[in-house]
C-alpha positions as CSV (number, residue, x, y, z in Angstrom):
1,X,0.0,0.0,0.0
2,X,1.4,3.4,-0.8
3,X,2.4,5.8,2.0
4,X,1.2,8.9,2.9
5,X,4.4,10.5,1.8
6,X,4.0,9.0,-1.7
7,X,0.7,10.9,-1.9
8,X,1.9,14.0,-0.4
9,X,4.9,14.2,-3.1
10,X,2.7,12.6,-6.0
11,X,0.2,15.7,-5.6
12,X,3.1,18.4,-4.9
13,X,4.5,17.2,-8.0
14,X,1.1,16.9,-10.2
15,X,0.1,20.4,-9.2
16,X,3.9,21.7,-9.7
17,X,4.2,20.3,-12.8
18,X,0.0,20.8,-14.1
19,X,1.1,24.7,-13.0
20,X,4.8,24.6,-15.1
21,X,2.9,22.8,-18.0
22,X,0.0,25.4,-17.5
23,X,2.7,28.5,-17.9
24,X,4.6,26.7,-20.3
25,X,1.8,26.3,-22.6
26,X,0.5,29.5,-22.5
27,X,3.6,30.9,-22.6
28,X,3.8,29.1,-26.3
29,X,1.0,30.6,-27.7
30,X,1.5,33.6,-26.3
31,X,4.9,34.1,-27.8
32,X,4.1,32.5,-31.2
33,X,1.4,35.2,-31.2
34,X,3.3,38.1,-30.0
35,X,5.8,37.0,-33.6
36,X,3.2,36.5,-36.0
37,X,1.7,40.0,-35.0
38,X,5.7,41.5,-34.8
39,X,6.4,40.2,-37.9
40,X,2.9,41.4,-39.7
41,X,3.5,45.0,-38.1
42,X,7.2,44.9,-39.4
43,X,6.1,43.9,-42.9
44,X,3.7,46.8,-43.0
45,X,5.2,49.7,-41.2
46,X,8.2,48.3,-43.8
47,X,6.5,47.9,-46.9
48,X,4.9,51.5,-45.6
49,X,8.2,53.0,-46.0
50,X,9.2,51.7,-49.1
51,X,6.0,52.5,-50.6
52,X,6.6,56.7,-49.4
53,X,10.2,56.2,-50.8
54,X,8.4,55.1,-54.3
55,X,6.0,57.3,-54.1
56,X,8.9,60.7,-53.8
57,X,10.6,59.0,-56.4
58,X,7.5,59.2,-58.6
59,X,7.2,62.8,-57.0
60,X,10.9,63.5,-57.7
61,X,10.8,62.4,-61.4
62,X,7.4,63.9,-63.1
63,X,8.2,66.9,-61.6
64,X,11.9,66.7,-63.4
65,X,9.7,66.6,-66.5
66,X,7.2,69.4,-65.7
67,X,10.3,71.1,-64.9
68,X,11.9,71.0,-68.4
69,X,8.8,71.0,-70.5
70,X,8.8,74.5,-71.5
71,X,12.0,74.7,-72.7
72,X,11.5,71.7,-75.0
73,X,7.8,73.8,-76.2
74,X,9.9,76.8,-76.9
75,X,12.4,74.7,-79.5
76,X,10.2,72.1,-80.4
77,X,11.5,72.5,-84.2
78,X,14.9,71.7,-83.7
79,X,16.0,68.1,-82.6
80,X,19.3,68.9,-82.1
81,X,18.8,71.6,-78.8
82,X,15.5,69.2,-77.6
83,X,18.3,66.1,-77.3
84,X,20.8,68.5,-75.3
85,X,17.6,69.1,-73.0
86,X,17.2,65.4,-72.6
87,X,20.9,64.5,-71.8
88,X,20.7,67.4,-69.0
89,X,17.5,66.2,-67.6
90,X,18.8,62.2,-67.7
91,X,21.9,63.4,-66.1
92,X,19.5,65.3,-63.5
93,X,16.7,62.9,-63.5
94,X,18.9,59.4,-62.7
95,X,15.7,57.9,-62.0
96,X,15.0,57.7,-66.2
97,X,16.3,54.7,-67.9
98,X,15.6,56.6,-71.4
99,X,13.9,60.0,-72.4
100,X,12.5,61.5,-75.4
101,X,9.8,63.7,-76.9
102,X,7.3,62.7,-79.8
103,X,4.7,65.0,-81.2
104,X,0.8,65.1,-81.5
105,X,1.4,62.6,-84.4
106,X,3.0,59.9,-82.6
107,X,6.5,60.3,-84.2
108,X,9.6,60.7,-82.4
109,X,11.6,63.8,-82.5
110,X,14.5,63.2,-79.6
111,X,15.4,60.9,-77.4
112,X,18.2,59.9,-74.9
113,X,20.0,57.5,-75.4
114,X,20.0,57.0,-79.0
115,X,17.6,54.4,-79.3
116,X,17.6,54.3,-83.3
117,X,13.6,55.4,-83.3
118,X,14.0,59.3,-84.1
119,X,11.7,59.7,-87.0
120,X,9.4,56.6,-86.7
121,X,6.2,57.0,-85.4
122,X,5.4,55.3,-81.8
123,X,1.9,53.3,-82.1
124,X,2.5,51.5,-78.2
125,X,-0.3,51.1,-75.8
126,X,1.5,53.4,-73.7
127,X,2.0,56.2,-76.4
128,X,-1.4,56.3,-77.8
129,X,-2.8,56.2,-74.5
130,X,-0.9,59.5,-73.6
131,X,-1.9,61.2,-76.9
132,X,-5.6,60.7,-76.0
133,X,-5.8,61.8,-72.6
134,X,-3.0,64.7,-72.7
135,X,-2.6,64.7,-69.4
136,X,0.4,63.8,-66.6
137,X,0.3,60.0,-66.1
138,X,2.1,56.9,-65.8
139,X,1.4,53.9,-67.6
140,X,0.9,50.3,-67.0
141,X,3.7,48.3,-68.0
142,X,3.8,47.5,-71.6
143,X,5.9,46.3,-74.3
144,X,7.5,49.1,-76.6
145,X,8.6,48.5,-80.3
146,X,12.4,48.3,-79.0
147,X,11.0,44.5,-77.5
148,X,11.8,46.0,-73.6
149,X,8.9,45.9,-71.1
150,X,8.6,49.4,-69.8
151,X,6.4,52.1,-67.8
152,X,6.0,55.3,-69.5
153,X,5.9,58.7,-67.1
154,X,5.2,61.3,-69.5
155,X,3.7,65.4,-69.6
156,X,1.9,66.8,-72.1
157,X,3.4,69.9,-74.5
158,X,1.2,72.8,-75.2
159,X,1.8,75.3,-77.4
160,X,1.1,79.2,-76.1
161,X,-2.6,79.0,-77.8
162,X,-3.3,75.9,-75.8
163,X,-2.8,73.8,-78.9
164,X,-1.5,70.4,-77.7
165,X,1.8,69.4,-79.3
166,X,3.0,66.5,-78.3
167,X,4.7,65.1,-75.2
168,X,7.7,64.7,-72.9
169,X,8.3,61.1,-71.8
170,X,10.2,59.4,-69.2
171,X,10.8,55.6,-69.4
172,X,11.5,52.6,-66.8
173,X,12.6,49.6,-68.1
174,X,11.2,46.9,-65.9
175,X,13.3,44.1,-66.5
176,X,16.7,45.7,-66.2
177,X,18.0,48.2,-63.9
178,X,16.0,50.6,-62.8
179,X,15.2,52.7,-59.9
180,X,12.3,50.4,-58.4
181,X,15.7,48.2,-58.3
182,X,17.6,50.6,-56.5
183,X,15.5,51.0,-53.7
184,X,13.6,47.2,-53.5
185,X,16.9,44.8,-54.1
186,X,18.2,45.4,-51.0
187,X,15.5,44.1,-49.5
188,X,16.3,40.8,-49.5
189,X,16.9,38.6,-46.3
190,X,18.5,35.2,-46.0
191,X,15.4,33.9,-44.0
192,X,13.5,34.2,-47.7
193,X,11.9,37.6,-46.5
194,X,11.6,40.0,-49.7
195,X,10.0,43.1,-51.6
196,X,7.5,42.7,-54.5
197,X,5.8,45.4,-56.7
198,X,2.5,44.8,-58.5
199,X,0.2,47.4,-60.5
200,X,-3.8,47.9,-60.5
201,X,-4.1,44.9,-62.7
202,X,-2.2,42.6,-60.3
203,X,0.8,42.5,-63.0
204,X,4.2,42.0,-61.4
205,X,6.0,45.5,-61.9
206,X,9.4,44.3,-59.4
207,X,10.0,41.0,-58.2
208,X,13.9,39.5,-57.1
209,X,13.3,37.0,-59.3
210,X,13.3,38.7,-62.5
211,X,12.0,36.1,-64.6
212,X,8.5,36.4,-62.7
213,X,8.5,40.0,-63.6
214,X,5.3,40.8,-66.1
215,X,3.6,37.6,-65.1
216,X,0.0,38.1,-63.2
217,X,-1.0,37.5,-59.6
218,X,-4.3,38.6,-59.5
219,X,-5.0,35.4,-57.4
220,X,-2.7,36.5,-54.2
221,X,-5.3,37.8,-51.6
222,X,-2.5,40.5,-50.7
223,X,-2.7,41.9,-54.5
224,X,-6.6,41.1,-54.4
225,X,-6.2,43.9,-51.4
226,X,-4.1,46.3,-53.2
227,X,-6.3,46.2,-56.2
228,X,-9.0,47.4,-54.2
229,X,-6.3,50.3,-52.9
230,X,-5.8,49.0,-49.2
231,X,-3.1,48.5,-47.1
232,X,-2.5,46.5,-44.0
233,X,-1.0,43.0,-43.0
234,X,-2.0,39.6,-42.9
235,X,-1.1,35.6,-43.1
236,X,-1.7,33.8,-45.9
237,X,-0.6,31.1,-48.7
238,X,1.3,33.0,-51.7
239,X,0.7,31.9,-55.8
240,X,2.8,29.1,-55.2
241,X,1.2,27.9,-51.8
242,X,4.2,28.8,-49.5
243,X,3.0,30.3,-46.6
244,X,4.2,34.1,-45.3
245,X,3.0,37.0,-43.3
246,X,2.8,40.1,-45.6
247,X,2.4,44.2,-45.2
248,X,1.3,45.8,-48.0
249,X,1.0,49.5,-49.0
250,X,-1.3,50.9,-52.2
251,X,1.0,53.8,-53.5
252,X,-1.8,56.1,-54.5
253,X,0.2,58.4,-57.2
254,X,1.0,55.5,-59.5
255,X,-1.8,52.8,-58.9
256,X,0.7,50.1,-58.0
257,X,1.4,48.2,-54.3
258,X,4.4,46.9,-52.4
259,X,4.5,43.8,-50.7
260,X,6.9,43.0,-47.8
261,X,6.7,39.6,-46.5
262,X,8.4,37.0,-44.4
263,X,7.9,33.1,-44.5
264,X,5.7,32.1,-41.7
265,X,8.1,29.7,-40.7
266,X,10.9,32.2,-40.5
267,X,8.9,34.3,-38.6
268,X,8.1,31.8,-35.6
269,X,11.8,29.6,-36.0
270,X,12.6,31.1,-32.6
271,X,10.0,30.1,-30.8
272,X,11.6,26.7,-30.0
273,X,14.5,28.2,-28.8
274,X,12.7,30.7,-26.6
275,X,10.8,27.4,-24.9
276,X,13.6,25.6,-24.4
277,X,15.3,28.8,-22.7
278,X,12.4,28.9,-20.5
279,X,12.4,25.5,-19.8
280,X,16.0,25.2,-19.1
281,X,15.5,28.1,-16.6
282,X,12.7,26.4,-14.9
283,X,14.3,22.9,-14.3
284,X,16.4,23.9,-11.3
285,X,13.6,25.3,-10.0
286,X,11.8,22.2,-10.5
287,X,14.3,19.9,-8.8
288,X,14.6,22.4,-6.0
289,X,11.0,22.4,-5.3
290,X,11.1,18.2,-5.7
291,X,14.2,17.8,-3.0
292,X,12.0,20.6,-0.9
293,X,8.9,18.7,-1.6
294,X,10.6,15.1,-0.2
295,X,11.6,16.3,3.0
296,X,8.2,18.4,3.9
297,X,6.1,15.1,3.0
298,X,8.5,13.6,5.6
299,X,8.0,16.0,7.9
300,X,4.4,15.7,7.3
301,X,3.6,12.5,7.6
302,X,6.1,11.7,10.3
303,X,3.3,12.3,13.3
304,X,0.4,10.0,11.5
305,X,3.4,7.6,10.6
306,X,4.1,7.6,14.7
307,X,0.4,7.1,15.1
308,X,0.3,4.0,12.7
309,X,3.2,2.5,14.4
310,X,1.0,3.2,17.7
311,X,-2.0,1.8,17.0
312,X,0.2,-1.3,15.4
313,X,1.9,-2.1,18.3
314,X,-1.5,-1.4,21.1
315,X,-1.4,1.5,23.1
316,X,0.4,-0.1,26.4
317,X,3.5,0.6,24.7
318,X,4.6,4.0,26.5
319,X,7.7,3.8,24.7
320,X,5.5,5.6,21.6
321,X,4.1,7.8,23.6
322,X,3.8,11.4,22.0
323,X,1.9,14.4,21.6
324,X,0.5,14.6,18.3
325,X,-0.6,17.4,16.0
326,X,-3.9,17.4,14.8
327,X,-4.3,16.6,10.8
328,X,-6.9,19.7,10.0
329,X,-3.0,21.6,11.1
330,X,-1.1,19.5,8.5
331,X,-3.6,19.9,6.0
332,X,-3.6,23.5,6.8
333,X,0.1,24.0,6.1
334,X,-0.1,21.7,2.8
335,X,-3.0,23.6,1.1
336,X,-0.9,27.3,2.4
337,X,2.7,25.4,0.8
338,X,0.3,24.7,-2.8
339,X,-1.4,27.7,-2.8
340,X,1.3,30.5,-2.2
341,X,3.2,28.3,-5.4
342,X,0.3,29.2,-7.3
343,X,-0.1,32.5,-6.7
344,X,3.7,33.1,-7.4
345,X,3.2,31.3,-10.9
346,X,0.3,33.5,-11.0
347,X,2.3,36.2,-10.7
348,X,4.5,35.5,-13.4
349,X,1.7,34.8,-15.5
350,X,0.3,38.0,-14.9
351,X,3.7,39.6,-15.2
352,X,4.5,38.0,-18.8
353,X,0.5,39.2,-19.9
354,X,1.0,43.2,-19.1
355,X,4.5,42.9,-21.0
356,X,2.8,41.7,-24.1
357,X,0.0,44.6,-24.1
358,X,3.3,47.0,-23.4
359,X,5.3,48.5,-25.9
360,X,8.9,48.2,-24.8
361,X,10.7,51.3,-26.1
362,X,8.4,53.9,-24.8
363,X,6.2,51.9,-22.0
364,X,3.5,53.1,-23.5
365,X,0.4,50.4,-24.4
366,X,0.5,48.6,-27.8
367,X,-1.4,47.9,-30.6
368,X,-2.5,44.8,-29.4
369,X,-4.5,46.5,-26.3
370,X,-5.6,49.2,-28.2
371,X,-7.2,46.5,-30.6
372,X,-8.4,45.0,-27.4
373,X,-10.1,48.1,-26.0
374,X,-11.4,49.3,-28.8
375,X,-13.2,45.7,-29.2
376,X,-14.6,46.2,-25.8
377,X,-16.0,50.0,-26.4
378,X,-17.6,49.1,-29.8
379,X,-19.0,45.6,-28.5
380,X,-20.1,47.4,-25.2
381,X,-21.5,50.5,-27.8
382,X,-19.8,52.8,-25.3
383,X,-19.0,56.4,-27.0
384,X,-15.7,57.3,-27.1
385,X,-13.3,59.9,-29.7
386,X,-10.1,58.4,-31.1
387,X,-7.1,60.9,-31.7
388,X,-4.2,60.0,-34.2
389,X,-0.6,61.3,-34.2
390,X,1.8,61.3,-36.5
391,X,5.4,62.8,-35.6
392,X,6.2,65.3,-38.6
393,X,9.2,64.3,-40.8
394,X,10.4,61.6,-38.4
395,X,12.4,60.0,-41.2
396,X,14.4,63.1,-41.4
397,X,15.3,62.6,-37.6
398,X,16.5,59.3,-38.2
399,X,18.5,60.1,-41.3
400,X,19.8,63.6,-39.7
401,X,20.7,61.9,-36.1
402,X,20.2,58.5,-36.5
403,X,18.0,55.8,-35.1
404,X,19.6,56.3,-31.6
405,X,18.5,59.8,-31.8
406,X,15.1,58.9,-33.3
407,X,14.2,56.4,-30.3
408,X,14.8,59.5,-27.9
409,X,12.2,61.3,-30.1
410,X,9.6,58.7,-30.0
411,X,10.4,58.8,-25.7
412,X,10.1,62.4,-25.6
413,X,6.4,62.9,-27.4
414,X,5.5,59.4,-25.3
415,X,6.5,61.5,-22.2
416,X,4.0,64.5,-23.5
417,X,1.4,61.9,-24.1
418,X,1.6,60.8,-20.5
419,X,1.9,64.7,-18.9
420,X,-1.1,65.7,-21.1
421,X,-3.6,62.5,-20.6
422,X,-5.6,61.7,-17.4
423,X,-5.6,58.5,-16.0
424,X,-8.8,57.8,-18.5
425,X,-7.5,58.6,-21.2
426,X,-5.5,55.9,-22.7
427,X,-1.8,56.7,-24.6
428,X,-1.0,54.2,-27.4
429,X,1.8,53.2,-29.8
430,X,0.6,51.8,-32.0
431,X,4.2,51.3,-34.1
432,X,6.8,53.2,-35.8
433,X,6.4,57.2,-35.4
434,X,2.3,56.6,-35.2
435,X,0.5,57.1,-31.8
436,X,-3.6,57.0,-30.5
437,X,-5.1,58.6,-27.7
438,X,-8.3,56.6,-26.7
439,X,-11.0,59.2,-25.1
440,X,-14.0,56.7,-23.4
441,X,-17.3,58.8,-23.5
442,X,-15.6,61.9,-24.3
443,X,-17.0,63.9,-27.4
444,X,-15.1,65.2,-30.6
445,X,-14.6,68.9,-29.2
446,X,-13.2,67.6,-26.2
447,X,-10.4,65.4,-28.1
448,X,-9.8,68.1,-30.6
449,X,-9.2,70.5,-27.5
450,X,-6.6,67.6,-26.0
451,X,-5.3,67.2,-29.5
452,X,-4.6,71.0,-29.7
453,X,-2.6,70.7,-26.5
454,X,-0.4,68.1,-27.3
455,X,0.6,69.6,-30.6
456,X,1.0,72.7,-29.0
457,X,3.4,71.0,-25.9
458,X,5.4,69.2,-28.7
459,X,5.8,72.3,-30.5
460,X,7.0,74.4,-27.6
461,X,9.4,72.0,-25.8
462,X,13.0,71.3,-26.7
463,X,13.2,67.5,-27.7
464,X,16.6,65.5,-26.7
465,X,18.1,66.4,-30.4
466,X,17.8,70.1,-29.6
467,X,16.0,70.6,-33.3
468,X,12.1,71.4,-33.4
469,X,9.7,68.9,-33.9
470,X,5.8,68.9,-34.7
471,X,3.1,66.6,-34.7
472,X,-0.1,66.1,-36.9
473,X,-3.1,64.9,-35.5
474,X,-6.4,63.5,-37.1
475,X,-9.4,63.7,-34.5
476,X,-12.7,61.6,-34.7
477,X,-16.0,60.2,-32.7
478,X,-17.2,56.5,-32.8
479,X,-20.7,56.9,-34.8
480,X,-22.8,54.1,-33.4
481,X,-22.7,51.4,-35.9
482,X,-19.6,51.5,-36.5
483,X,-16.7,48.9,-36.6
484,X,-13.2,49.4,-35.7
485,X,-12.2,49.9,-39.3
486,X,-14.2,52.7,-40.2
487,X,-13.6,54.6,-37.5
488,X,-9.6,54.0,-37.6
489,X,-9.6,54.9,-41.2
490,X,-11.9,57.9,-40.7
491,X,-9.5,59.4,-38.6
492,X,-6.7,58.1,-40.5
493,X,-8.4,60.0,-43.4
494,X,-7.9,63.1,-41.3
495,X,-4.7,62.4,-39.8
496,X,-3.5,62.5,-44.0
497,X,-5.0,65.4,-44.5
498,X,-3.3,67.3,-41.9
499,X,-0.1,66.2,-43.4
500,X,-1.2,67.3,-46.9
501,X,-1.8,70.4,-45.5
502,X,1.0,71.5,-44.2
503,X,1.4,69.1,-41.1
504,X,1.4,70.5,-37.6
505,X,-2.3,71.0,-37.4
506,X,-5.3,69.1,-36.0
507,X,-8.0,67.7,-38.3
508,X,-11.1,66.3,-37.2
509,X,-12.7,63.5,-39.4
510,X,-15.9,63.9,-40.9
């Protein structure tokens, strides 16, 4: 029959080890879920960035050609000063991999390089497109009588009575080097993680492989997104049924979408070594508690042992006489032993849960509560205002001071979120230089006056890198009705339109 002891250490160690398995679990899916959402806010805060630096190139190079398009109108008869206009704007431009002007008829007057087409007449889909619409645009890609699969950027040329004469064009030839390659190539990590570029059709525009370049993937839900011009992140199975977490950003000014994305097996690779870490710095504490557990059982048992022995031998044997302690004592100390273990594992349970609602470089919430209390607002239809921020320029500070310098930025206007909020008001990272202020049952006027503050404080003070900084801020009021979305993007709405217009201002949504 098994002893007392035996029990007493068989449910010391069940409950220890039901409690370490208990943590240990939860611990697993915890983490795995803290690096699938790490890894999806990475991809799009990334693909975010890449898509802004596409987007200024775009910028950067039609308005090179509006630049130069009146002095090609003023010597539109002669070839020979038009060409010396190109060769400055290519050596200007660097972004063109060829230039050249054609008149309203489709034929070719100049170009840079010397592509052997002066004269001929251009009949591409890209060409005849930008003869009809005289207007500023860029094409989709398309192959040009030279055989090269190109984008055309082009401007229209009017003459001084409005009479349209032809056009100036910029081209980017897709499947060599070009500045979509500049900026994307990098972009390639050893754990398979890497940059693609698709346009409104869902028509590979960059990819590393450049063999897959011009061929459709219409079928990816991530371009099925960016077709319908949204951005955001999310897991799923690529055209060829691998698995990855993506970002993607719709770059408004040319149609077309970036895609950064990471294998989903790359992403979570270090979750087994992070469970064996914690594992292997549980186990002493696991043979300490059994060595501990061993002698208390003894210690435990040792009176009703004596009393067994008692009874055994009849109770004329005064040699085992002994006071002993009532069991409702020993089962008191047992159940306090068990249940101060649990409350420490508790604890640490509770410990490891506020760290992963906590943003670790300003201390500030993450987006993971915010998505959590903004589910319990809506679901509970309890008003509340949102406010968005936006630090002004912050790429600047990072390329200016460096990243250092930039993290001190990001602690200085989580500090002014802090001083300016009550303890009701909820301050939010929600990643990269973005921030929320979550207002419960407060109305749009009353944000907007908060929002005023904050940008105000921000403007006033004297940040760690001694240089001015500003904030824009987009303000808005859950309508009832409304999901998360709509709301988010309302105010995101806003929040852009503050930085269109001139950024350190306060816009509330509509």
């Amino acid at each position: 029959m098994k002893t007392l002891r035996f029990w007493i250490i068989s449910l010391i160690c069940f409950t220890m080890f039901g409690i370490i398995f208990s943590t240990l679990t939860s611990s697993y899916f915890v983490t795995k879920e803290s690096l699938i959402e790490n890894s999806l806010e990475q991809n799009r805060v990334y693909s975010m960035k890449l898509a802004q630096m596409s987007d200024e190139a775009f910028s950067y190079m039609q308005n090179n050609l509006e630049a130069r398009k009146s002095d090609v109108v003023k010597h539109m008869d002669n070839p020979i000063i038009i060409t010396s206009i190109l060769e400055q704007l290519n050596i200007s431009g660097k972004n063109f991999n060829s230039l050249s002007v054609i008149n309203n008829q489709g034929i070719v007057i100049a170009t840079t390089p010397n592509l052997g087409i002066v004269g001929n007449k251009i009949t591409s889909s890209g060409v005849n497109e930008a003869r009809a619409r005289k207007e500023a645009f860029i094409s989709k890609p398309y192959y040009a009588q030279t055989g090269r699969l190109l984008i055309l950027i082009t401007t229209p040329l009017f003459g001084d009575s409005g009479e349209y004469l032809g056009m100036l064009n910029g081209t980017v030839y897709l499947e060599e080097g070009n500045f979509l390659h500049n900026i994307l190539a990098e972009h390639y990590s050893e754990d398979g993680s890497y940059v693609f570029v698709v346009d409104t059709d869902g028509t590979l525009i960059y990819h590393p492989d450049k063999v897959r370049i011009g061929q459709s993937v219409e079928t990816n839900l991530v371009v099925q997104k960016l077709m319908q011009e949204k951005s955001g992140a999310l897991q799923l199975d690529n055209t060829q049924g691998q698995n990855f977490l993506a970002g993607y950003t719709y770059i408004e000014k040319s149609d077309w979408g970036v895609v950064s994305q990471t294998p989903f097996s790359s992403a979570v690779k270090p979750l087994t070594g992070i469970m064996f870490t914690i594992f292997t710095i549980s186990l002493p504490l696991i043979l300490i508690i059994i060595v501990i557990a061993f002698y208390v059982s003894t210690k435990l048992a040792s009176p009703l042992r004596k009393l067994a022995i008692y009874t055994m031998r009849g109770k004329d044997d005064h040699e085992l006489s002994f006071d002993i302690p009532t069991w409702y004592f020993e089962a008191k100390q047992l159940t306090e032993t068990i249940d101060n273990y649990r409350k420490k594992q508790e604890e640490t349970v509770d410990i490891m849960k506020a760290l992963s609602v906590t943003d670790s470089l300003t201390g500030l919430k993450n987006r993971r509560y915010a998505d959590y209390l903004l589910d319990e607002l809506v679901n509970n239809n309890i008003a509340f205002s949102l406010i968005m921020i936006d630090i002004d320029h912050f790429k600047k500070v990072n390329d200016e001071f460096g990243h250092l310098a930039g993290d001190q930025v990001l602690h200085f206007v989580s500090k002014s979120l802090k001083n300016i909020c009550s303890d009701q008001e909820e301050c939010i990272r929600l990643g990269g230089e973005e921030f929320i202020i979550i207002l419960p049952k407060k109305v749009i006027q009353e944000a907007y006056i908060l929002g005023e503050r904050l940008r105000k404080t921000v403007e006033d003070s004297l940040p760690p890198i001694h240089k001015k900084i500003t904030i824009s801020l987009g303000v808005g009021e859950y309508k009832p009705g409304e999901n998360i979305n709509e709301i988010m993007h309302r105010v995101d709405l806003a929040l852009y339109e503050a930085k269109s217009n001139g950024r350190n201002i306060t816009i509330m949504a509509t």
